[in-house]
N, C-alpha and C positions, 0 to 999 in steps of 0.2 A: 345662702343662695336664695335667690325669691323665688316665688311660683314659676313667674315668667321663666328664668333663667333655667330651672332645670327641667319644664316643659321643652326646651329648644338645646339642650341638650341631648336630653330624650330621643327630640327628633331627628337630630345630628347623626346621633348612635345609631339609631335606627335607618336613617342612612345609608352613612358607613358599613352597616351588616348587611343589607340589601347589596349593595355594590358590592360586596365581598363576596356573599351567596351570587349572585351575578355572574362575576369575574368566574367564578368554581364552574357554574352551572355552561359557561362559553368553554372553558378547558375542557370539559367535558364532554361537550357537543362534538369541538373538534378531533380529539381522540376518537369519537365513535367515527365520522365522519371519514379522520384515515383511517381508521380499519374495515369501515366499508368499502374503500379505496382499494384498501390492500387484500382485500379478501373479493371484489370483483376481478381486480389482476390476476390473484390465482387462479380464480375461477376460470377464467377467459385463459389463461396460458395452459391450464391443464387441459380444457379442451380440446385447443388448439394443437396441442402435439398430438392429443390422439388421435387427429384429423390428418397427421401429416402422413399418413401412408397412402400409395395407388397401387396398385398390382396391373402392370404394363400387360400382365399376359393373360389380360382376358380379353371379349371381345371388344373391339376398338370404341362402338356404341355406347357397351354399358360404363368403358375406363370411360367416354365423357362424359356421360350422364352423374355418374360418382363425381368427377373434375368438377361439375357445376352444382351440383349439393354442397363441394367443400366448397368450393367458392364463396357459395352466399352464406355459408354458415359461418365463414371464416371471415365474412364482411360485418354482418351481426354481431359478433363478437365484439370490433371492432368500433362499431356503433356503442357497444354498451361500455365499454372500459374507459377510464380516463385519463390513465398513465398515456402520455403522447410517442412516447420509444415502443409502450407494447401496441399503443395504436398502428405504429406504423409500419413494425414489423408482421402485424397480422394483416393489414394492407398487401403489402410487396410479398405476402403468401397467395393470398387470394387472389394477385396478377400473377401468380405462379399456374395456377388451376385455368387459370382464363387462355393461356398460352396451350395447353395440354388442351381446350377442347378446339383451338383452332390448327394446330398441328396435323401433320399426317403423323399417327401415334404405329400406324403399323413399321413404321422404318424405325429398326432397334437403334442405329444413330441419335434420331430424334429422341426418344427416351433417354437414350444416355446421357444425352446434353441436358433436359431438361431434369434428369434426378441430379445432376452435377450442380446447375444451376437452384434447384430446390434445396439441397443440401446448405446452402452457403444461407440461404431465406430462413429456414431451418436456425441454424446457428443466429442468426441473428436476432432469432423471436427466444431460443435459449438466453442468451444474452440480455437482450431488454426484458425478460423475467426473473433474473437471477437478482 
């Protein structure tokens, strides 16, 4: 083989092992990538359950002021994930909370209907995290 010939080999190979190291270095990117995915999900789903309690029987003021802390935080969240099922079940929570501060929350009706209807929001954010 002449100079030239395994000069351009050399660099063929050389190449090839770039691309190869390449190729490794992209599969590796995106594994990081979904498990920063999949570990902002959980993140965002664990919170979000712990956010899903209200206690109707306190005073009506402080249940909305609490309503509109979960709300926004339950919006945030929502903001930050990527998954679009957990996006959107944290969505149709925080319209959950939005309903609770406009309500008359002192008629135990209204509560009931509203943790019936949060329950079902509930399952649904279970659901698109599971």
């Amino acid at each position: 083989m002449t100079r030239g010939g395994i000069t351009a080999a050399l660099l063929t190979s050389a190449a090839l092992a770039s691309a190869v190291l390449l190729s490794g270095c992209a599969e590796v990117g995106n594994a990081v990538d979904q498990g920063s995915r999949t570990a902002d999900k959980v993140s965002a789903c664990t919170e979000a359950l712990g956010l899903a309690d209200l206690n109707p029987l306190v005073d009506p003021a402080k249940l909305k002021a609490r309503a509109a802390d979960k709300e926004r935080r339950l919006r945030e969240l929502a903001g930050n994930v990527q998954d679009q099922d957990v996006k959107n079940a944290l969505l149709g929570m925080a319209g959950s909370y939005v309903e609770v501060q406009k309500e008359r929350i002192e008629d135990a009706g209204v509560v009931a209907g509203w943790v019936q209807r949060n329950v079902t929001k509930l399952d649904a954010l279970r659901a698109a995290c599971s």
